[in-house]
Structures are given as structure tokens and as C-alpha cells.
RODO-2510 file (C-alpha; in nm, 4 decimals, decimal comma):
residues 438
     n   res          X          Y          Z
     1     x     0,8698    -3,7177     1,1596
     2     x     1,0118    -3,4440     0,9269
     3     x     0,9721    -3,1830     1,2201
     4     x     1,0884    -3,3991     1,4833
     5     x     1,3987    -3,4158     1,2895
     6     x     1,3804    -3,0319     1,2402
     7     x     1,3810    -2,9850     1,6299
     8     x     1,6705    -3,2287     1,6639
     9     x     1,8933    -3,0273     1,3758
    10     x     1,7494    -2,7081     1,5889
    11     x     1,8659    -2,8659     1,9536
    12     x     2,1947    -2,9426     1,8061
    13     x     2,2735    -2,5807     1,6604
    14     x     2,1482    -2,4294     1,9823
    15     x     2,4234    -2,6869     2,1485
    16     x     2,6595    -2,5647     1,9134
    17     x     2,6014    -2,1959     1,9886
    18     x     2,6626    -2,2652     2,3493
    19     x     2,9795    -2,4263     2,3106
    20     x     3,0714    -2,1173     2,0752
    21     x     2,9771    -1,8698     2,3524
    22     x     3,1084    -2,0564     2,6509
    23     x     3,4663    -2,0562     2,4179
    24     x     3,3973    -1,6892     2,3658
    25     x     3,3612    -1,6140     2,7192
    26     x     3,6384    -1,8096     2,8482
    27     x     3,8543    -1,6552     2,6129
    28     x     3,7568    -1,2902     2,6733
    29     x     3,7906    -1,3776     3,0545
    30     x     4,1095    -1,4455     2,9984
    31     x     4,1623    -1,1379     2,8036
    32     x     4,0319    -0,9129     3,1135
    33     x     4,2829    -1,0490     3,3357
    34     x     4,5766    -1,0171     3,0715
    35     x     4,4808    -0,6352     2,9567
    36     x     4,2500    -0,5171     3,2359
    37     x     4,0667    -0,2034     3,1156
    38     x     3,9786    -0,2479     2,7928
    39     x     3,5833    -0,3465     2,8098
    40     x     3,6733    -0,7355     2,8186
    41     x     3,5126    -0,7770     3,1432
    42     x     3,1823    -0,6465     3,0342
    43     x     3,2431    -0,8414     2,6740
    44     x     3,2464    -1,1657     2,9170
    45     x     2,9033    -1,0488     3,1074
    46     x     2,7569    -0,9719     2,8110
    47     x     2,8790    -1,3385     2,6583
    48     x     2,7707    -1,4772     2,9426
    49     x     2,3794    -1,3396     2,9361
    50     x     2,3728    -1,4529     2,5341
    51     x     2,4619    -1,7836     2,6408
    52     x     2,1400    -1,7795     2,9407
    53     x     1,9687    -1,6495     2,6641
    54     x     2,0531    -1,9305     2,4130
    55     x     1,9826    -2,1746     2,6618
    56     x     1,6344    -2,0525     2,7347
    57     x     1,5812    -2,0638     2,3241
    58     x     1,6730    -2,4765     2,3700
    59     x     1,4285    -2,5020     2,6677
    60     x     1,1618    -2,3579     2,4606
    61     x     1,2119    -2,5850     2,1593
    62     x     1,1711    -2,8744     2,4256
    63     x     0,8465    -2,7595     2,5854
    64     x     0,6879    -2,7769     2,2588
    65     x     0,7455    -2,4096     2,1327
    66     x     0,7653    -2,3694     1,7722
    67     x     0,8398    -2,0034     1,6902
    68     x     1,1239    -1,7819     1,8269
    69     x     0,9951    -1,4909     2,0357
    70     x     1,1065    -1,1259     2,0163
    71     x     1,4097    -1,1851     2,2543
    72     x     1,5550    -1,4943     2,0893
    73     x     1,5351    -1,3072     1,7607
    74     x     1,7061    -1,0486     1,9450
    75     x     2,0216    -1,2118     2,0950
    76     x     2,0043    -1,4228     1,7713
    77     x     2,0034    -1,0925     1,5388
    78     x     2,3012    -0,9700     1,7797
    79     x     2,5349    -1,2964     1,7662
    80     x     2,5191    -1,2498     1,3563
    81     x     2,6204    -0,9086     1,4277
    82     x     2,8970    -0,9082     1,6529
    83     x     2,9973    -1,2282     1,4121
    84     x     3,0350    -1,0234     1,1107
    85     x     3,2183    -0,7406     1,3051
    86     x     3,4236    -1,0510     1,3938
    87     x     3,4888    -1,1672     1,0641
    88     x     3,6944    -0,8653     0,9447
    89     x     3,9805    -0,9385     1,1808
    90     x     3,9512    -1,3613     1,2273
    91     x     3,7684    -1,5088     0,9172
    92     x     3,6892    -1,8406     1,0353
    93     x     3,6099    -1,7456     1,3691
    94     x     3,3642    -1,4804     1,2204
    95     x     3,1779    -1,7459     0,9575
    96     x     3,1263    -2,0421     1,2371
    97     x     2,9314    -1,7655     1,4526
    98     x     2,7411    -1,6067     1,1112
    99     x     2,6354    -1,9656     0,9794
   100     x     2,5619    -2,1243     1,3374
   101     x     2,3109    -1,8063     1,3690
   102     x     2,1919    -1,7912     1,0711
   103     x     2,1256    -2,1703     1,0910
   104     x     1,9244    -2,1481     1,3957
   105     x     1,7394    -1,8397     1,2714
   106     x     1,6824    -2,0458     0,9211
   107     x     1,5546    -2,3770     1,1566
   108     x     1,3019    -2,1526     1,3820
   109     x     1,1838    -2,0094     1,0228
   110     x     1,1608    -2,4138     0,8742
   111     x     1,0350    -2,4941     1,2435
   112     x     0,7410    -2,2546     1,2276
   113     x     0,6213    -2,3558     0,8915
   114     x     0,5541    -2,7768     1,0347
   115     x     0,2524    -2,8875     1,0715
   116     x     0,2524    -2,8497     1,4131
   117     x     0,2730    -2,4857     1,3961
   118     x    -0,0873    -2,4972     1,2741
   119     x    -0,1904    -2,6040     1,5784
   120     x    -0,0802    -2,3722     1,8430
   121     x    -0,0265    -2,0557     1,6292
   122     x    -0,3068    -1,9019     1,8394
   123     x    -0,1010    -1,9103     2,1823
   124     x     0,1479    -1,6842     2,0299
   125     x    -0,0219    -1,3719     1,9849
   126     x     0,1053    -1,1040     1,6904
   127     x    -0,0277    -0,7444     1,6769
   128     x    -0,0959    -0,7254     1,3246
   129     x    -0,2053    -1,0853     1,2955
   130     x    -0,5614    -0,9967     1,3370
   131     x    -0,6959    -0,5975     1,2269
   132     x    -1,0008    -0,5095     1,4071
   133     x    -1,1228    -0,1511     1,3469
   134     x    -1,1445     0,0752     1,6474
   135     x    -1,2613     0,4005     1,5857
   136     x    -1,3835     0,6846     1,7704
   137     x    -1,3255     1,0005     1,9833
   138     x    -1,0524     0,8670     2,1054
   139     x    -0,8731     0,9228     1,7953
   140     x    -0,9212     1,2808     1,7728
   141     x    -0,7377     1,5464     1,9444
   142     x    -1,0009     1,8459     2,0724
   143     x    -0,8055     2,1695     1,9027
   144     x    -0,9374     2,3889     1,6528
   145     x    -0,8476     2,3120     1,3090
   146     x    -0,6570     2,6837     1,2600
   147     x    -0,4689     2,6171     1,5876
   148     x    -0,3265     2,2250     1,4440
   149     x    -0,2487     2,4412     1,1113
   150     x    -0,0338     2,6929     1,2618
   151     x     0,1736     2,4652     1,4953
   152     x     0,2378     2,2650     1,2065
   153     x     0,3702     2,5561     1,0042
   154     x     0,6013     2,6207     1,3086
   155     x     0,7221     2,2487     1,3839
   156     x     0,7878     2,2514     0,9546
   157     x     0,9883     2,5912     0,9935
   158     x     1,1698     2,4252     1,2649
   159     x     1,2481     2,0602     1,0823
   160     x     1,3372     2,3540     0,8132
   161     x     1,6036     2,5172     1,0458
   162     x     1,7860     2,1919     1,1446
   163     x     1,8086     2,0106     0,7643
   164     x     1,7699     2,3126     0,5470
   165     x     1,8870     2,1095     0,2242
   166     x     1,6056     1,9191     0,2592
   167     x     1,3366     2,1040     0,0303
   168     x     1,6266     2,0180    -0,2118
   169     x     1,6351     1,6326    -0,2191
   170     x     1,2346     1,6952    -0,1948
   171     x     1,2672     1,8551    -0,5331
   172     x     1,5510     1,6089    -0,6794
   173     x     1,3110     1,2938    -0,4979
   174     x     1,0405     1,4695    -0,7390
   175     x     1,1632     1,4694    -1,0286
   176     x     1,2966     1,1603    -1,0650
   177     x     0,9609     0,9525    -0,9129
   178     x     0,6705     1,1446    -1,0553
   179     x     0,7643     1,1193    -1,3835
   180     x     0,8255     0,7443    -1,3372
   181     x     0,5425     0,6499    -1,1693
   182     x     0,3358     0,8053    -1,4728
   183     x     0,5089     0,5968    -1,7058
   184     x     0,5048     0,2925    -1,5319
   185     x     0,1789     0,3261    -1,3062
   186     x     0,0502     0,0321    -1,0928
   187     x    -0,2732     0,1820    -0,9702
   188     x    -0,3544     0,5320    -1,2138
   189     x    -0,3620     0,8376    -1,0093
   190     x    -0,3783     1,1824    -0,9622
   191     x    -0,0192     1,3455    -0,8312
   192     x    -0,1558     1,5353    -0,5682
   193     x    -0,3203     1,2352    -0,4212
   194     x    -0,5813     1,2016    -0,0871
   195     x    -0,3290     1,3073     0,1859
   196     x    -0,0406     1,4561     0,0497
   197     x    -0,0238     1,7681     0,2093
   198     x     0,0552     1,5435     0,5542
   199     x     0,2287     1,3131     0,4065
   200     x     0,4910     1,6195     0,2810
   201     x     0,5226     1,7297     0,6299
   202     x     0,5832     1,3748     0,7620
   203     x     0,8747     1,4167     0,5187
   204     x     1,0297     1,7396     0,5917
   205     x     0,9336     1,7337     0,9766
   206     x     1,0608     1,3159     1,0244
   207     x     1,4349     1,4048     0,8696
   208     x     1,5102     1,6666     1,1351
   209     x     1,3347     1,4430     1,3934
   210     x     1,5664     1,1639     1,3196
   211     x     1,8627     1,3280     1,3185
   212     x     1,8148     1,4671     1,6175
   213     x     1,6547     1,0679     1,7499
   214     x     1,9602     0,9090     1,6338
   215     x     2,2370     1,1362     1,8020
   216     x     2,0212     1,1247     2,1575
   217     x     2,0172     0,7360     2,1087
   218     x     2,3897     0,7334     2,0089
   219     x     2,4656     0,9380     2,3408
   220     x     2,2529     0,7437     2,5634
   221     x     2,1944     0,3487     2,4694
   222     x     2,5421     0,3408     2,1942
   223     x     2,7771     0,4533     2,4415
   224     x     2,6730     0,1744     2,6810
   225     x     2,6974    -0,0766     2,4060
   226     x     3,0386     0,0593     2,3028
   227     x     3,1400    -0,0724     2,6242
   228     x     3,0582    -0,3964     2,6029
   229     x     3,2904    -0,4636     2,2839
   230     x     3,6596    -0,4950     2,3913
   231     x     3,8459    -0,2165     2,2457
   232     x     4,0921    -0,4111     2,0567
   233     x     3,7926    -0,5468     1,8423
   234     x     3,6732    -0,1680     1,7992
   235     x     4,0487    -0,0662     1,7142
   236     x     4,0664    -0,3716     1,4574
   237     x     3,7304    -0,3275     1,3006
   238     x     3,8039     0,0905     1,2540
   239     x     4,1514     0,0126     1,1155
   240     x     4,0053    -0,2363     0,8738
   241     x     4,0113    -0,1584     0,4721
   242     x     3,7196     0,0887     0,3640
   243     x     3,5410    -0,1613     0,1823
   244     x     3,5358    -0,4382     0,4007
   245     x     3,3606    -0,2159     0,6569
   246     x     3,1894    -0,1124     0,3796
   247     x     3,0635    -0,4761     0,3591
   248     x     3,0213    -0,6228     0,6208
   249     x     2,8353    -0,2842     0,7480
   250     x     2,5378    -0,3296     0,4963
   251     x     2,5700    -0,7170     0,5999
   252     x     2,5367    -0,5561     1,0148
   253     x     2,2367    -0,2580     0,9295
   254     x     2,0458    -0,5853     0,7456
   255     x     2,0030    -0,8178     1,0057
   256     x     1,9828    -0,5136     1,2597
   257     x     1,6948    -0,3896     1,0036
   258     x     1,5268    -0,7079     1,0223
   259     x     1,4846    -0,7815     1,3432
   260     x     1,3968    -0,4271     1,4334
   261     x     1,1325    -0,4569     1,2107
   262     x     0,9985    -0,7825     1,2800
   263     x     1,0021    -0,6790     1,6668
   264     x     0,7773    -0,3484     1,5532
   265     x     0,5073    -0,6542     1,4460
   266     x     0,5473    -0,8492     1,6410
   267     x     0,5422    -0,6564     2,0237
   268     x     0,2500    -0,4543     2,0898
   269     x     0,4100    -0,1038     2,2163
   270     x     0,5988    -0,0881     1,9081
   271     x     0,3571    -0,1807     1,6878
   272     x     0,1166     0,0989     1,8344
   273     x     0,3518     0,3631     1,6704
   274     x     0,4431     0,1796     1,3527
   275     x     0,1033     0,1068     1,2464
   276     x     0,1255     0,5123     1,1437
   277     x     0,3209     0,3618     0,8493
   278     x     0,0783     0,0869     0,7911
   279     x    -0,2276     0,2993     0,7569
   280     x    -0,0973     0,3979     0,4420
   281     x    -0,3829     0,3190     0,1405
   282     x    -0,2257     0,4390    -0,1609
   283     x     0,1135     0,3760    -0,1979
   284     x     0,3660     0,6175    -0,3725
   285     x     0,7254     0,7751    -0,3010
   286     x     0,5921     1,0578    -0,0796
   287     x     0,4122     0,7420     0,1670
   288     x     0,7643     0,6245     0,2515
   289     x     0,7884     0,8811     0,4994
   290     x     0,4537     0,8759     0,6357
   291     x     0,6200     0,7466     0,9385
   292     x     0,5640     0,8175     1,3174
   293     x     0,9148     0,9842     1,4463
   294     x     0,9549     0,7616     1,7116
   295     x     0,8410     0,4496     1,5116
   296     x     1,1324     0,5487     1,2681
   297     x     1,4279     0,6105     1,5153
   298     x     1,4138     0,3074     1,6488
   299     x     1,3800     0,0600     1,3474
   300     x     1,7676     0,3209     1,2063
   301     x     1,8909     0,2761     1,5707
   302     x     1,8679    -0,0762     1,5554
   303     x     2,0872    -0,0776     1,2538
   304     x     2,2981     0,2210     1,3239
   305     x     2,4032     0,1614     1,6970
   306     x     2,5753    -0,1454     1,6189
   307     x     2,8258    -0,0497     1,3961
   308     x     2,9230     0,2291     1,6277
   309     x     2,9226     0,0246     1,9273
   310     x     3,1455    -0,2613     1,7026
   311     x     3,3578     0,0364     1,5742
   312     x     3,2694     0,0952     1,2167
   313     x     3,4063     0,4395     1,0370
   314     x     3,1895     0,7045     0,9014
   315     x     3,2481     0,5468     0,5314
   316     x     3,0268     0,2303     0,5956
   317     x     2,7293     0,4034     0,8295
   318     x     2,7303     0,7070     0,5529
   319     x     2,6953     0,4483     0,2656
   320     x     2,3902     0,2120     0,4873
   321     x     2,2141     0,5891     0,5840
   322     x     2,1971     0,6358     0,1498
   323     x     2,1334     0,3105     0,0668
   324     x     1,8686     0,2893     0,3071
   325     x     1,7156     0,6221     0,2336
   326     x     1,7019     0,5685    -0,1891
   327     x     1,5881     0,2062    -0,1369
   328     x     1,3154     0,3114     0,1187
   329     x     1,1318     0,5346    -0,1339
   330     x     1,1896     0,3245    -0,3954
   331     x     1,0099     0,0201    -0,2536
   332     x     0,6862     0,2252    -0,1937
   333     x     0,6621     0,3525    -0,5285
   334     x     0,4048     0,3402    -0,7498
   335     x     0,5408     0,1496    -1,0264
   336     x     0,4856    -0,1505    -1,1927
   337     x     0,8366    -0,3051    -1,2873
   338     x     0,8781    -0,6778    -1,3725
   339     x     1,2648    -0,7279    -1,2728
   340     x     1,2197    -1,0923    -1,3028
   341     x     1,4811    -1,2912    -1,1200
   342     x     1,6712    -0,9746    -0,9524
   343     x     1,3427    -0,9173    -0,7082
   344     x     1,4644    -1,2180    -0,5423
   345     x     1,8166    -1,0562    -0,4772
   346     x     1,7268    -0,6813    -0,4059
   347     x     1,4177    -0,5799    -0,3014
   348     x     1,1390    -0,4354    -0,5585
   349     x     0,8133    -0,2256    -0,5207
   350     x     0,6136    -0,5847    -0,5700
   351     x     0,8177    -0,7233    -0,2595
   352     x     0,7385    -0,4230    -0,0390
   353     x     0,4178    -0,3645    -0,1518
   354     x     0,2881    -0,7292    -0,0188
   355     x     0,4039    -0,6395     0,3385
   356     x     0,1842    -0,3382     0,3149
   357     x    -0,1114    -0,5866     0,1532
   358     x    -0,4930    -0,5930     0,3336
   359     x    -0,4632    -0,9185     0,2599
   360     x    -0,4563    -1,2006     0,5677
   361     x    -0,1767    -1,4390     0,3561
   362     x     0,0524    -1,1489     0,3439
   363     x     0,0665    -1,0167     0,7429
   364     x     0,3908    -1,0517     0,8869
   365     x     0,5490    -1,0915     0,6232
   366     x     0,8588    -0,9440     0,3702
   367     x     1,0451    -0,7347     0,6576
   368     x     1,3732    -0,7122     0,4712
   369     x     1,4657    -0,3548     0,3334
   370     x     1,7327    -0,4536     0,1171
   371     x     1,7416    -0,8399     0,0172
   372     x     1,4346    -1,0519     0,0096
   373     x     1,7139    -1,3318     0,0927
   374     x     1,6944    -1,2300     0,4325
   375     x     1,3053    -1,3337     0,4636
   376     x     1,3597    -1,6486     0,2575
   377     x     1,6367    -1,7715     0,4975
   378     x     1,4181    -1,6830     0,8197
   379     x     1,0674    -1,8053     0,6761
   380     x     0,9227    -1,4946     0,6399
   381     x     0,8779    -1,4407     0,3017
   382     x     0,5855    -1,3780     0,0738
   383     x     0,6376    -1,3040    -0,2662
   384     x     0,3366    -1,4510    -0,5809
   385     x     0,5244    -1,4947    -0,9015
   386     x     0,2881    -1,2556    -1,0953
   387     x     0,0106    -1,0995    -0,8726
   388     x     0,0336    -0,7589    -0,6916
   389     x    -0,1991    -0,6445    -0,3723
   390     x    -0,5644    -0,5479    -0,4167
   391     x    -0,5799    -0,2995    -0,1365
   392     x    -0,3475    -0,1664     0,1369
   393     x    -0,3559    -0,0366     0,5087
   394     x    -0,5363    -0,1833     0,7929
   395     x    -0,8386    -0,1771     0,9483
   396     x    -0,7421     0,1209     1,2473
   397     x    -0,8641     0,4123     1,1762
   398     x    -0,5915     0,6873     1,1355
   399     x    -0,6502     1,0530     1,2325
   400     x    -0,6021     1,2820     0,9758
   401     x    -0,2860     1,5615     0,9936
   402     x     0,0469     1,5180     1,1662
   403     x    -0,0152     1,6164     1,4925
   404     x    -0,2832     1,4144     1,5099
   405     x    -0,0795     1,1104     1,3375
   406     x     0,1967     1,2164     1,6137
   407     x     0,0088     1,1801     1,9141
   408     x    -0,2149     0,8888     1,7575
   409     x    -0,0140     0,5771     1,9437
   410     x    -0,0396     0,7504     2,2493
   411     x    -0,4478     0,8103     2,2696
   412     x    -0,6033     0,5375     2,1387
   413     x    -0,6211     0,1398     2,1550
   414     x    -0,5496    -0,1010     1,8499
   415     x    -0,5947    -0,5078     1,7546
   416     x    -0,2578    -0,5726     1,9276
   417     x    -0,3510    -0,4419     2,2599
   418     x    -0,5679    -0,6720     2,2990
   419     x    -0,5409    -0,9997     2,5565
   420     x    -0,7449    -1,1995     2,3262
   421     x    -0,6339    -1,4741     2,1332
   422     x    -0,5416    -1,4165     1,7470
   423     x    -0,3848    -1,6660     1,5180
   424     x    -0,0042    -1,5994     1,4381
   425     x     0,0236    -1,5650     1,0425
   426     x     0,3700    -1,5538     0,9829
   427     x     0,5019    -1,8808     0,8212
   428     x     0,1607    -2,0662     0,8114
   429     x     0,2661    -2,1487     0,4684
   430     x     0,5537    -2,2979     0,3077
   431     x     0,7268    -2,1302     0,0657
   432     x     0,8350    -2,2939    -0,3106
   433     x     1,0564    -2,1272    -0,5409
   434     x     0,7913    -1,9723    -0,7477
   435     x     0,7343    -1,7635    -0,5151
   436     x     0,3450    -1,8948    -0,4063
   437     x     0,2631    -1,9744    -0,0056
   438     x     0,0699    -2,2761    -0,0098
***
């Protein structure tokens, strides 16, 4: 009874939405015929597709579906977005679009955690849901040893070249982090840990590479997004006080954040590259970056490409780019901390730790960056009042060195290739205050 209710509430937001988006497109339509030029044609289109969108979300919920797929949490994610952006100029306008998406996203979360879930969680494969080993040749790349070492010097010299302050924030990152996770150390280790040496290069080789990721997806997929927002709401949004963009930009890179990093779960491709990150064992400040490149541009691009497409100044995307970067290695370090009720707010080393966990309760779970809110409200979250994960990483075997790492998602197979049928994870529990899944 309780989830046929739940489905009801869920049809009705849906109906909502579409009556919000038809409005949206009628009045943009009308916009393109008054000021022709200005990107309100393609605003309509694009309103237009969220709405077929939407309406295939409602379809699903009536054929018996009970968990949003990657392109519902997609055009969901995007409606918050564009909502926010919204919200600068026409406040109520803005809030009916953030708390009708946010409501749907919040029922799909509710929705998956029913009884019924249980049930048919096996038809809707995840990636990381179930980690089989593969191993093998297949992971290793036939070239010498001395010939991997010296094109790794020269792909360092040239990360070197493009970010040369970066050996500096390596030494400030230092500083500040070793010391503190001696003090405070949740699993005793040497500094020079298993894997460091690669795990360096993944940070002074991954900077450059992003920089150089984000401008190339700026140029190619921002500028086509850019036109599908009506220049008057670009003009409006840019002209808007520094700390409102300020605002509702970490509000924008959040959800963006999310949902880029659910998707990385949650499809296979992507997953292929950001299990790199995953295959992470011992956790410190240096394994933040052990990320693949690739893996990494998209899960920024996904939260930087919408402020410049909604027309956000440099003020809010430089604040998100070192809030993002601090809170990043912060969350993977070694420390234990007890910051009692603010780990529900921000997110902690125990919160981010649990999404790394070996441990089946805690797959798919804790995707949120910045606020474990963010999981709560989309039924995601997995956070045990007191314990902290036994073990990390998954089952894959990861090559060893960077090149290797690199070309990794490219060579060889993992658990989310496969056609078989796994068990979904996420939201299989229901989630109390206390912070337990039961």
C-alpha cells in the first residue's frame, strides 16, 4: 500500500513537471517569435525533448519500473540546474522547478527502497553491483620496464611544462596532510606507502591533463549547450550579484557532480575508466588523484559546462574548481575525525571512505562530493553512526604504473561488461537517522 501511494505522489510530480515544461516551452516559443535570434528557438527544442523525456520517466513508473535510469537522472539533474540558474533572475519561478525536481528525484530514491524493489533489482543491471576478478595478460602492456620509465619521465616533464606551479601545491598539499594523518591515523602507515611513486605522477600528470580536457570540452560540447539557453537568461545570470552566482553555482556543480558520478556507476563505458579510482586499497591524500584522465574530465565537465552554458562569471566556477579540489583530497585522507553532527552537512573522510568500502552494503553508494544531503534526498546514502570500512578497492585487478593504469580501460574486460544478471545494490536498504541501512 505504502508504495502504491509512493508511485501515485511520483505520477503526480511527473504530471506536474510536464505542465511546468509545456508552460516553459510555450513561453519561450513565444519569446522566439518576439526577439528572433537570441537561442529561444533552440531553448523551446530543447524544452520540448525534456518534456518527451519526462514523459517516458511516467511510462516507466507505470510498467512497473522502480528505479530511475541514467537518462532520467540526467534530464532530471539538468531541470534542477537550469532551475537554479533560473532562480537568480525569477525566484518563484526558479523554486517550483528546484522542488518539483528534487521531489521526483527524492520519490525515485523513496521508490527504490519499497519492497518491491527487492524483487526485480536483478533486471537492472549496475557495473559495480557485483566485483568479479578478471585478471590476466590482458592487463599488461608488452614494453620493457626502462622504456614505460622513460616515457613517463617525459609525459611528467610535459604535465610539468603546462602547470608549472604545481610541484608547489604538491609541497603545500604535503605539509599540511602528512603531518595530520600521523596525528590522527585511521589505518597506521608508512608515508611512502605501496604505490606512491604512481600515484605522484597521477597527480602531477592528471592536472595538466584536465586543464587541457576541460578547455577541449568547453570548445566542443559547452558551446553547443550555450546555445540552447536564451541569451537574455545568460545576460541576467552574468549580471547577477557575485555571491548569488557564487551560490547558486556550488548549488549547479553539486547536482551536476552527482549525477556525473552516479552515471560513472552506474553505465558500463564509464565505469571501465573510473574503476582506476576505485582500485585504490589504501586510502590517503596522494589516492585522490589516482584517477584515469579521462574518467576525471568528464565527472568536472559535468559540473563545469553548465554554468558556462547558463552564463555564470569566472568568480563562481573559480570558487567550485577550489572547493572541489581541497574537499577532494580531504575526503580520501587518512584520518580519523569524529565531526559528529556536521558529517551529515559537509562531507567527511568516514562519508567518502564508505563509497570506496569492499563491502557489498556500501556499493553504489555516498556519490556526493560536497553534502551528504544530496545522497540522503536521492536514497543513496550510506553512512553507520560509528563504524569505518574494513578494506577498500575491488576485486579487478589493476596494472601497476601510469601508463599501464592509462591504457587499462581500454585493454581489458571488467564485472560491468558483462550481459549477466547482477543484483542492483543501491537503495536495498532504508535509511534511519542514525545513520544504519537496515
Amino acid at each position: 500500500m505504502h508504495g502504491r501511494r509512493l508511485v501515485g505522489a511520483l505520477l503526480a510530480l511527473h504530471v506536474g513537471e510536464l505542465i511546468f515544461l509545456l508552460a516553459g516551452a510555450f513561453k519561450t516559443a513565444a519569446m522566439a517569435r518576439s526577439h528572433p535570434g537570441q537561442g529561444s528557438g533552440a531553448a523551446m527544442l530543447l524544452l520540448i525533448a525534456a518534456t518527451l523525456l519526462v514523459g517516458r520517466q511516467g511510462y516507466r513508473l507505470l510498467t512497473g519500473r522502480r528505479s530511475v535510469n541514467v537518462a532520467g537522472l540526467a534530464v532530471q539533474s539538468g531541470l534542477v540546474m537550469v532551475a537554479i540558474a533560473v532562480a537568480t533572475q525569477n525566484l518563484a519561478a526558479g523554486a517550483i522547478g528546484i522542488m518539483l525536481g528534487c521531489a521526483v528525484l527524492a520519490g525515485w530514491g523513496r521508490l527504490a527502497k519499497t519492497p518491491e524493489r527487492r524483487v526485480t533489482a536483478s533486471l537492472d543491471p549496475s557495473p559495480q553491483s557485483v566485483r568479479v576478478a578478471v585478471a590476466g595478460p590482458a592487463t599488461q602492456i608488452g614494453v620493457s620496464g626502462a622504456v614505460l620509465a622513460v616515457l613517463t619521465a617525459l609525459v611528467v616533464l610535459a604535465a610539468l611544462s603546462v602547470r608549472s606551479n604545481i610541484v608547489f601545491a604538491l609541497a603545500i598539499l604535503a605539509v599540511v596532510f602528512i603531518p595530520l594523518e600521523r596525528l590522527f591515523a585511521l589505518h597506521p602507515r608508512r608515508v611512502l606507502r605501496r604505490g606512491w611513486r604512481t600515484d605522484l605522477v597521477h597527480y602531477l600528470v592528471n592536472g595538466a591533463a584536465l586543464k587541457i580536457g576541460l578547455v577541449v570540452s568547453v570548445v566542443l560540447v559547452g558551446t553547443v549547450l550555450r546555445a540552447f539557453v536564451p541569451a537574455p537568461l545568460r545576460l541576467c545570470v552574468a549580471a547577477s550579484p557575485t555571491w548569488v552566482q557564487v551560490v547558486a553555482g556550488f548549488a549547479i556543480t553539486t547536482v551536476g557532480g552527482y549525477a556525473a558520478h552516479r552515471a560513472a556507476h552506474e553505465v558500463p563505458l564509464l565505469w571501465r575508466f573510473h574503476r582506476v579510482h576505485h582500485s585504490v586499497r589504501e586510502m590517503d591524500w596522494l589516492a585522490a588523484n589516482h584517477l584515469h584522465p579521462l574518467d576525471e574530465t568528464f565527472g568536472r565537465s559535468a559540473a563545469v559546462l553548465p554554468l558556462y552554458a547558463l552564463g555564470f562569471g569566472r568568480a563562481s566556477l573559480g570558487a567550485f574548481v577550489i572547493l572541489i579540489t581541497v574537499q577532494a583530497i580531504f575526503i580520501h585522507a587518512n584520518v580519523r575525525m569524529n565531526f559528529g553532527p556536521v558529517r551529515w552537512l559537509i562531507a567527511t573522510p568516514q562519508f567518502h571512505h564508505w563509497h570506496h568500502a569492499h563491502e557489498p552494503q556500501a556499493y553504489n553508494t555516498n556519490y556526493a562530493g560536497e553534502f551528504p544531503l544530496v545522497d540522503a534526498l536521492f536514497g543513496t546514502l550510506y553512512l553507520p553512526a560509528t563504524r569505518w570500512p574494513a578494506q577498500y578497492g575491488i576485486d579487478d585487478t589493476e596494472p601497476t604504473g601510469y601508463l599501464r593504469q592509462l591504457a587499462w580501460p581500454l585493454r581489458s574486460r571488467c564485472a560491468g561488461d558483462s550481459g549477466a544478471a547482477r543484483p542492483n545494490l543501491v537503495g536495498d536498504g532504508a535509511f534511519e537517522p542514525s545513520g544504519k541501512v537496515f
